[in-house]
C-alpha atoms as one frame of an Amber mdcrd trajectory, in Angstrom:
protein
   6.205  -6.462 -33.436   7.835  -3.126 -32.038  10.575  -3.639 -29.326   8.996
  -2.114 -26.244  12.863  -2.713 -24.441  15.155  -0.798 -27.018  17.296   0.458
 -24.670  16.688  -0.574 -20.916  14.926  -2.363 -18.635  11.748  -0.588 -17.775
  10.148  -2.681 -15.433  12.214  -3.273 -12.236  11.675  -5.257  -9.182  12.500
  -3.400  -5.921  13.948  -5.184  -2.822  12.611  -6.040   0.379  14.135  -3.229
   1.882  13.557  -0.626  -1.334   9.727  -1.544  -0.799   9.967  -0.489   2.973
  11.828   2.617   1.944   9.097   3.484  -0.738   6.227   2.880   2.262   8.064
   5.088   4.874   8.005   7.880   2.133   4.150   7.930   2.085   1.507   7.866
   4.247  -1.682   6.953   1.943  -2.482   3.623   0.231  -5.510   1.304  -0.580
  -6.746  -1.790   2.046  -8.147  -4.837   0.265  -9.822  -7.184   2.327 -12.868
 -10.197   2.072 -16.260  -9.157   3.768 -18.959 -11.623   3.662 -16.988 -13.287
   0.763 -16.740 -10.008  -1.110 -14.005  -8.185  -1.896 -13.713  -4.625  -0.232
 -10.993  -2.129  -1.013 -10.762   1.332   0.628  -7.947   4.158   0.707  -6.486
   4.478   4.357  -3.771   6.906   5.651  -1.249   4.016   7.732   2.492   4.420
   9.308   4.738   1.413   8.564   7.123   0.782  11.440   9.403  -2.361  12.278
   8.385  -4.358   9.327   4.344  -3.304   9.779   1.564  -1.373   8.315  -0.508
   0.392  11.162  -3.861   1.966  10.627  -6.858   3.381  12.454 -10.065   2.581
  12.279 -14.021   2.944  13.704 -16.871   0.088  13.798 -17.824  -0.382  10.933
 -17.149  -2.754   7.785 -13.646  -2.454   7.501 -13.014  -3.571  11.572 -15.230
  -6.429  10.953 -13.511  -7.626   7.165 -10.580  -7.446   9.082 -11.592  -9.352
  12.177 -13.405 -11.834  10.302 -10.785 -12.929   7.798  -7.253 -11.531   8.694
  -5.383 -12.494   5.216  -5.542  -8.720   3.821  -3.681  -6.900   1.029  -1.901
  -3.250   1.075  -0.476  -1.366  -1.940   0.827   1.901  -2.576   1.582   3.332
  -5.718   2.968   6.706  -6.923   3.778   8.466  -9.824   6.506  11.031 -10.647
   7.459  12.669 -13.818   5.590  14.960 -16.475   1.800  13.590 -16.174  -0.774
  10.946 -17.412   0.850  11.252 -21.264   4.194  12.121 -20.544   7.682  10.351
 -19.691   7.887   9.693 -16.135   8.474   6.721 -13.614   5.713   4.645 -11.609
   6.114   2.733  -8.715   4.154   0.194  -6.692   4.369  -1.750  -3.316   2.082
  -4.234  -2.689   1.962  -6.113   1.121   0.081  -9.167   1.782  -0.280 -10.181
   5.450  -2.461 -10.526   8.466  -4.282  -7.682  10.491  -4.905  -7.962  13.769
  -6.294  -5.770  16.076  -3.555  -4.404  18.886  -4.826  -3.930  22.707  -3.039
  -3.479  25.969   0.541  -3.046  26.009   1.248  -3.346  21.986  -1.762  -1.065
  21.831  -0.440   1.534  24.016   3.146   1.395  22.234   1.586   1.784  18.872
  -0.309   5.144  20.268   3.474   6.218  20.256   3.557   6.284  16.258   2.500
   9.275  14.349  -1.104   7.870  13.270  -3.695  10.038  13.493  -7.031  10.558
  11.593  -7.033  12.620   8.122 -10.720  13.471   8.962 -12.374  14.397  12.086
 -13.699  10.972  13.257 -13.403   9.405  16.494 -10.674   5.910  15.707  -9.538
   4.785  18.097  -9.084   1.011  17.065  -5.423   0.511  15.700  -5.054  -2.394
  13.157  -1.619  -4.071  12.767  -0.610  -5.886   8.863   2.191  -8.057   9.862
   3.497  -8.901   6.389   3.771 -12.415   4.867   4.539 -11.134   1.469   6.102
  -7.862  -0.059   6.510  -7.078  -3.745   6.871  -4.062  -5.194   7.764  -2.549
  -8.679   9.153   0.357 -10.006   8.185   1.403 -14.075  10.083   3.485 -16.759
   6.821   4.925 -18.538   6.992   6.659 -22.126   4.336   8.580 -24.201   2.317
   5.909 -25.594   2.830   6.873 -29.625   6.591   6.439 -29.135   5.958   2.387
 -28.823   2.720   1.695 -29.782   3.417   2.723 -33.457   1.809  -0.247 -35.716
């Protein structure tokens, strides 16, 4: 069996506050959430902000997952380094937590963030994950032949 950690660790957990870090550094990430006992998962752009994950949204199925059943997922992953087969680093936040839909005045001071449609649709609902859970990894990748020789 080939040693896949020969020299260091290359799978590293990332702290509560390295995870926040990571989010504030992107902007685009994937919503999982249960619709009719289903599970739905669609790309979003979001803000994170005081320990959040903000996001806009229309009528439609995602607004009524959310409202439904409030226990949602959020991840965001990235990769950096030389490309699909090369040596590189990957990383990956993943927040569980409850969405709720913001009105009035925590409505009103969430209009204050910088979240604004990618596309040209009319959203003006604005969805709140309060986290529960936050987990998030970071990976030292390697072409695949240098440690997957039998």
């Amino acid at each position: 069996m080939p040693d896949f950690q020969a020299d260091h660790d290359v799978i590293n957990a990332l702290a509560e506050d390295e995870c926040w870090a990571f989010l504030a550094q992107h902007a685009f990430g994937r919503l999982a959430y249960t619709l009719v006992g289903e599970a739905q998962i669609v790309p979003i752009n979001y803000v994170s902000d005081a320990g959040a994950i903000f996001f806009r949204t229309a009528e439609g199925s995602k607004l009524l997952g959310v409202t439904m059943n409030s226990d949602v997922a959020f991840e965001v992953d990235d990769l950096n380094g030389s490309g699909r087969f090369g040596d590189g680093e990957a990383s990956s936040v993943i927040v569980r937590g409850h969405a709720e839909v913001l009105e009035g005045a925590e409505k009103a001071r969430a209009e204050q963030l910088p979240l604004r449609p990618w596309v040209p649709t009319e959203k003006h609902t604005i969805v709140r994950i309060t986290m529960t859970e936050i987990t998030g990894r970071r990976f030292q990748l390697s072409k695949p032949w240098r440690h997957m020789q039998p």
